[in-house]
ROSE-591632 format. One record per residue: residue in three letters; x, y, z of N, C-alpha, C, CB in turn. Coordinates in steps of 0.001 Angstrom, whole numbers, plus 500000, padded with zeros to 6 digits. Atoms other than C-alpha are relative to their C-alpha. Glycine has a CB too. Layout:
N
AlaXYZXYZXYZXYZ...
***
This chain:
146
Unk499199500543501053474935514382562060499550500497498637499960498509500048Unk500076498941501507473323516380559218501008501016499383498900500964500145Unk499384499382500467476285518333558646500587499815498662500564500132500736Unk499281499927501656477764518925555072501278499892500351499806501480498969Unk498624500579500062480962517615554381500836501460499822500217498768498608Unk499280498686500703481801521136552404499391500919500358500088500151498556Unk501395498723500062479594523687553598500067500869499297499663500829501101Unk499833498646500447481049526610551627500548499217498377501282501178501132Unk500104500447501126481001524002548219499152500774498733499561498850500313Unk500963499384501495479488525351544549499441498670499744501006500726498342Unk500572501177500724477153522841543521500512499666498635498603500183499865Unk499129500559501154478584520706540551499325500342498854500257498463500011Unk500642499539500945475573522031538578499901500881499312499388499988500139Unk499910497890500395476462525711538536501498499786499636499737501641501825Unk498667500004500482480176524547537906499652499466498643501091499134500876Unk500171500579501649478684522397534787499280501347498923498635498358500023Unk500085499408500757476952525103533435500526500961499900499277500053499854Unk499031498590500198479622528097533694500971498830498996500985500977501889Unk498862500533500676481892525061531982498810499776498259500838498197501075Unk500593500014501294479340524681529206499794501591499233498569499241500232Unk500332498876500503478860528637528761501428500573499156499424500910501217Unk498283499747500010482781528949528721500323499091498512501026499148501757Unk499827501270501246482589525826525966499454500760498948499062498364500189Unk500716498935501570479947527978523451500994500985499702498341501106500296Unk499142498484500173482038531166524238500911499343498921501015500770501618Unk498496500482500595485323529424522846499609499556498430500780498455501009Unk500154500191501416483902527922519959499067501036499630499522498595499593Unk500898498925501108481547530707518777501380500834499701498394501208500834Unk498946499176499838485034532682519125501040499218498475500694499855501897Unk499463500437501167486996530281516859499314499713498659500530499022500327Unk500585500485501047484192529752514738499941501335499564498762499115500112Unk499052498344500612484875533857513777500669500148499688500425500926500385Unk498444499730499826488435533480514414499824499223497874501234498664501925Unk499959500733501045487725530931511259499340500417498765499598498926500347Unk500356499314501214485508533088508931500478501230499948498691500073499785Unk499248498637499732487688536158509532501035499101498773500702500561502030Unk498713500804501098490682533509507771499010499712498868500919498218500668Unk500925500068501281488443532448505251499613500916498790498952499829500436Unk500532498830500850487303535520503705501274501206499899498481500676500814Unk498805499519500550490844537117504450500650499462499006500779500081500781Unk499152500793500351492635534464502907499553499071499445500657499687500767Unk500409501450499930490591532077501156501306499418498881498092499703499402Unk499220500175500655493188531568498609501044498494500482500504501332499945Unk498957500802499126495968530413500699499904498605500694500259500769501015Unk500436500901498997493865528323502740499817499306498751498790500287501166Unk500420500679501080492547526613499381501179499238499280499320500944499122Unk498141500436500214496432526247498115500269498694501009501329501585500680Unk499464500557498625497068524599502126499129498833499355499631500810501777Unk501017501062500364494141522176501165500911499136498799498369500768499368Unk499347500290500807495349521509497997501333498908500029500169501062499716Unk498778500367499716498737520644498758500015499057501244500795501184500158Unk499891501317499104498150518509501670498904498812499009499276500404501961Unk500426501051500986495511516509498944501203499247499434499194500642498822Unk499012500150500307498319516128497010501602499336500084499820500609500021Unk498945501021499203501151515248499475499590498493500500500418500732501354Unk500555501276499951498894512448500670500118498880498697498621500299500282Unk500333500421501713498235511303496720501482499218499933499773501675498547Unk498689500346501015501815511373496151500674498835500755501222501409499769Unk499764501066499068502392509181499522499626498574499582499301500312501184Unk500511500714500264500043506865498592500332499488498636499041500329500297Unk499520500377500994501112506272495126501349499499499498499723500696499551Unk498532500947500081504798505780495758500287499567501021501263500583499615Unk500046501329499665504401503352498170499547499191499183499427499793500962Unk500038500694501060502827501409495590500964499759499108499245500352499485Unk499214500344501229505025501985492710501451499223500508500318501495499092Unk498947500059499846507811501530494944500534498798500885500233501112500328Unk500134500712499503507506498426496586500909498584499584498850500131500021Unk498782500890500293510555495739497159498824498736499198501127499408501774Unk500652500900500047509660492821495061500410498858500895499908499778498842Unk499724501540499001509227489146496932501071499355499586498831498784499933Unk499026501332499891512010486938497355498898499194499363500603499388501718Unk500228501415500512511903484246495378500438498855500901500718499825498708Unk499735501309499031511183480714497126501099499455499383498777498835500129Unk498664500995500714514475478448497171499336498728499550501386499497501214Unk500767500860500893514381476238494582500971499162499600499276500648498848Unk499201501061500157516280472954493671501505500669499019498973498717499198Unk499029499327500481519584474598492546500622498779498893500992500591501259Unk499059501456500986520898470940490830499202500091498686499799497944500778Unk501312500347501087517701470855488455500231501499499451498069499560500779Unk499975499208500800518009474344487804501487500245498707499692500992500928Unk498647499733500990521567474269486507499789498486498995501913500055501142Unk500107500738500636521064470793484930499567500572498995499528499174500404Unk500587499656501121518201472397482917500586501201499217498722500197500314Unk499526498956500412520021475584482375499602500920500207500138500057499157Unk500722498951499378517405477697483695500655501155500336499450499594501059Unk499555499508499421518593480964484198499509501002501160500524500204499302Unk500714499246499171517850483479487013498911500732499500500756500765500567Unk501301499023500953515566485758484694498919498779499665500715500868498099Unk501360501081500651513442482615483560499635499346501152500399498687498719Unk500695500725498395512983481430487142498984501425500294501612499647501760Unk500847499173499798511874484613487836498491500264498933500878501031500095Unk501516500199501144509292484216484692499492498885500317500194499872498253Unk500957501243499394508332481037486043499519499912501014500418498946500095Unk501126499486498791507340482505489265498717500954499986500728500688500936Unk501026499088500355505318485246487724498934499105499319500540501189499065Unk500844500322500345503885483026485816499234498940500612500262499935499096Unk501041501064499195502723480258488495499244501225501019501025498469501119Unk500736498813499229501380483601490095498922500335499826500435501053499931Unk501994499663500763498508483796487506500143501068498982498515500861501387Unk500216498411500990499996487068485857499974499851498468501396501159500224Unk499609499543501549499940487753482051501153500275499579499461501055499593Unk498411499723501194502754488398479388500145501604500522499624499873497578Unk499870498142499855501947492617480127500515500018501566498102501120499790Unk499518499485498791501939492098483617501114498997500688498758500243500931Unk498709500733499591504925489951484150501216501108499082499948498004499374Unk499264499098500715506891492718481533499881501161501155499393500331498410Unk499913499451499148505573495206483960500805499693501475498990500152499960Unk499208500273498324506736493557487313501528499650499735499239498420501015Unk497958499648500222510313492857485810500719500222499412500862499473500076Unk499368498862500487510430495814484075500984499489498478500982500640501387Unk499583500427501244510986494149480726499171500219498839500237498755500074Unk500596499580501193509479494186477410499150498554499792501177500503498724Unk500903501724500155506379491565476609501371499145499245498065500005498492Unk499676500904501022508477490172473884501092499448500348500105500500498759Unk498893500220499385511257489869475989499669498434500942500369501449500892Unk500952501040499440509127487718478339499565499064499609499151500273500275Unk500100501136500778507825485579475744500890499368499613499492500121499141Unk498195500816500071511397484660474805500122499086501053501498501143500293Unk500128500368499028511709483690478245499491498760500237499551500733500442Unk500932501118500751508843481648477715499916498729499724499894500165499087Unk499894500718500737509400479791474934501377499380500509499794500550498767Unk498659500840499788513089478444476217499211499907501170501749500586499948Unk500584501010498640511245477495479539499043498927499336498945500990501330Unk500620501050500460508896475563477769500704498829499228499109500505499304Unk499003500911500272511552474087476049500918499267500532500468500332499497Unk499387501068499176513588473297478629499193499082500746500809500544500895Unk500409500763499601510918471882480349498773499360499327499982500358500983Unk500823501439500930509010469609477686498746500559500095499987498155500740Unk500948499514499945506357471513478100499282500825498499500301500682501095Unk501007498987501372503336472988475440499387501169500547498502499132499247Unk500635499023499508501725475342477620500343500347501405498753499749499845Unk499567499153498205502014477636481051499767498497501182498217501835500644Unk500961500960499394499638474899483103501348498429499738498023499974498852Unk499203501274500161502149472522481969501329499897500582500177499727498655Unk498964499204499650505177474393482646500113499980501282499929501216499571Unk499794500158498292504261474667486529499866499003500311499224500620500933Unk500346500969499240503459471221486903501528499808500239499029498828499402Unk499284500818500028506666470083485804501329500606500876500094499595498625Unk499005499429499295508731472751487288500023499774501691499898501419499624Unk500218500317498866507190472022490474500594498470500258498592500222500200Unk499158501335500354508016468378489946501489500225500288499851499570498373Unk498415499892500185511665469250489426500496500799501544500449501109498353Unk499686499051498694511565471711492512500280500996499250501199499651501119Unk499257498880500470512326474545490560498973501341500570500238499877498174Unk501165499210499279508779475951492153499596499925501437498864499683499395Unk500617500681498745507255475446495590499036500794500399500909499746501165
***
């Protein structure tokens, strides 16, 4: 019962190392193939670089810029028309229970600070309010926030 299963088999050891000699070959080969391009062409290749930097950059940056803004939460529609509130000053009264600033509430809806402060000042007025902090309590109160 000593017989070999395969008798006329290659040991798996002499197959591993013809597959490792075959592995150097290939890459010492492309690693030529690759300073042959290089020194033909570094230009081009430097351009290719370049320009995929670039396409990435530009990916990455307008997704950002370009990004839907959030729905606004529904908000007591009776209270808003009572007060007069209009759509633009709801939307300033969400930016501003958001935490943002006068610049960056002009930035996000693409208005002018002073425009914003307008805004503002007739929200604070409609809602009895002296300050921002005051402004969300009461709007919340009313439902005009959530």
């Amino acid at each position: 019962m000593g017989r070999k299963r395969f008798p006329n088999a290659v040991p798996w050891r002499l197959v591993a190392a013809y597959a490792a000699l075959l592995a150097a070959g290939t890459a010492f080969l492309d690693w030529v193939d690759y300073n042959r391009l290089v020194r033909s062409a570094p230009g081009g290749l430097y351009i290719g670089l370049l320009a995929t930097a670039f396409l990435t950059l530009g990916v990455v940056v307008g997704t950002r810029l370009v990004r839907r803004p959030a729905a606004l939460p529904e908000t007591d529609h009776d209270a808003q028309i009572e007060l007069g509130v209009t759509g633009r000053e709801l939307e300033v009264l969400q930016a501003i229970a958001d935490g943002l600033t006068t610049k960056e509430i002009a930035r996000r809806l693409a208005i002018s600070p002073n425009t914003v402060k307008t805004h503002s000042a007739r929200l604070f007025e409609k809602l009895s309010a002296g300050r921002r902090t005051e402004a969300i309590a009461r709007a919340r109160a009313l439902g005009l926030l959530r």
